[in-house]
N, C-alpha and C positions, 0 to 999 in steps of 0.2 A: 652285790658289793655296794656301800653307799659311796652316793657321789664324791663325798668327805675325800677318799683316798683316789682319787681317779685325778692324775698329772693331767696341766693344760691339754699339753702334748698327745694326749691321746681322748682327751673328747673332740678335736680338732679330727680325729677322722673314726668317729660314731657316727651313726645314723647315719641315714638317705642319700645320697646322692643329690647333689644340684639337679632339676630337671632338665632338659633339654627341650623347650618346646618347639614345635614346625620346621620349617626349614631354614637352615643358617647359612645364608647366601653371603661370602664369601670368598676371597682370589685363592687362584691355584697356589702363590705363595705360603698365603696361611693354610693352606691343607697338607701340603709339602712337608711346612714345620713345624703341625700337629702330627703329621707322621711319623718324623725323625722323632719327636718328646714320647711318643708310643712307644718306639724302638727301645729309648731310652728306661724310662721305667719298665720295660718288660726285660731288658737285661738286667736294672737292679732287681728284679724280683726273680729270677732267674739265680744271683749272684748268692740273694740271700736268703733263698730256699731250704731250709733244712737247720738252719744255724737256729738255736733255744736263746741264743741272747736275747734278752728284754728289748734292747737300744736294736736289735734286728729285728725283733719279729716288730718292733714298731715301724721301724724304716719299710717295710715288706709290704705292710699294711697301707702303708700310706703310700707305697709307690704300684700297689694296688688299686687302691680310688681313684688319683691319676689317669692309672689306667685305662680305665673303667669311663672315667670322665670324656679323657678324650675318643675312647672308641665311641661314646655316644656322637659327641662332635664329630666324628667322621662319617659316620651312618646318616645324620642329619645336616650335613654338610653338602649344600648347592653351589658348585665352582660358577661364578658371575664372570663372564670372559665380557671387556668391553666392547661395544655395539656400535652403529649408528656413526656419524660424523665424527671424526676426529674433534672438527673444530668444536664440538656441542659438549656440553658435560654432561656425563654420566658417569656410574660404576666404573671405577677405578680412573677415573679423570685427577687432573691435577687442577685448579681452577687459582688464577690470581686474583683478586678483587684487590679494590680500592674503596676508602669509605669517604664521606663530604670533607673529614679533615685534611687528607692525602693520607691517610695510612693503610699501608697496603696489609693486607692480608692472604698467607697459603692456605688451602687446603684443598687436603686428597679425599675423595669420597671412596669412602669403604664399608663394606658388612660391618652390623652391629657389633658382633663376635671383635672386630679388628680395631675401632674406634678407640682414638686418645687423642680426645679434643685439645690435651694439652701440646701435645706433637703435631695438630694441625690433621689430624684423622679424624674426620668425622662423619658417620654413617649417612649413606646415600637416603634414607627413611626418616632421618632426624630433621627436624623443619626446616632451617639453615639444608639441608642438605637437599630436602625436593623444592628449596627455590631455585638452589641452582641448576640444578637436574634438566639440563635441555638448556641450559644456557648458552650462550655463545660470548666472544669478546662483542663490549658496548652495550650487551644489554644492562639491564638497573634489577636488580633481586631485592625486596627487602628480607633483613634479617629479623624474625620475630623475636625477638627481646622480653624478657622480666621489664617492665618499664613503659618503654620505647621501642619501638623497633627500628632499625639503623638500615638506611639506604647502601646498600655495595651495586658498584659497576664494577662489572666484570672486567677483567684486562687482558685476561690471556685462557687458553682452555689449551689443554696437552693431556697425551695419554700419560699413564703411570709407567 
């Protein structure tokens, strides 16, 4: 069939599958609620099994890949339980910083998989993330920056 007649909608779920490469070290949390989202698309495909609608067998499909996706995610999925000193940051630590302005800054160190540096998530591997990695309050981490890189003291360290 040419490309010409093939809807967004369904070259959005052609081809290959995202890869999954090595292991995706992430909390029991997020493995929990790739679990439940498995559940979920394996009852829609359950639900829409058997049904010739166009608008189903595309739902089907697509809650197929899903699927598919996340059973990779959970096969390649290493639960990172937190370690070592409370007061030290690591995996799944909460870290407060301060920078030279006073502006304070949150973040949670999390697997790659779990990172939203705009919600203050940011991967334990990511450079900002192995400065602080073993930090404690009062020590000085720089943030490697485009530019500059920005001096934070630490202010506080808490588990997640």
């Amino acid at each position: 069939m040419s490309r010409a007649f093939v809807k967004e909608s369904d070259a959005e779920t052609e081809g290959p599958l995202p890869q999954v490469n090595g292991p995706l070290h992430v909390s029991a949390a997020t493995v929990a609620a790739w679990q439940e989202e498995l559940a979920a698309a394996d009852a829609e495909v359950a639900q829409l099994r058997g049904s010739d609608a166009p608008e189903d067998r595309q739902a089907m499909s697509s809650a197929k890949r899903r699927a598919d996706l996340l059973r990779a995610r959970l096969a390649a999925a290493v639960v990172v339980r937190p370690s070592g000193p409370a007061e030290e940051a690591g995996f799944g630590s909460v870290v407060v910083a301060e920078d030279e302005t006073g502006r304070r800054w949150t973040f949670t160190l999390v697997g790659g998989e779990e990172a939203d540096p705009a919600a203050g998530r940011i991967s334990w591997q990511s450079p900002l993330g192995e400065a602080l990695v073993g930090g404690r309050a009062g020590d000085v981490v720089d943030w490697p920056r485009r530019g500059k890189a920005l001096s934070l003291t630490i202010r506080s360290v808490s588990p997640n």
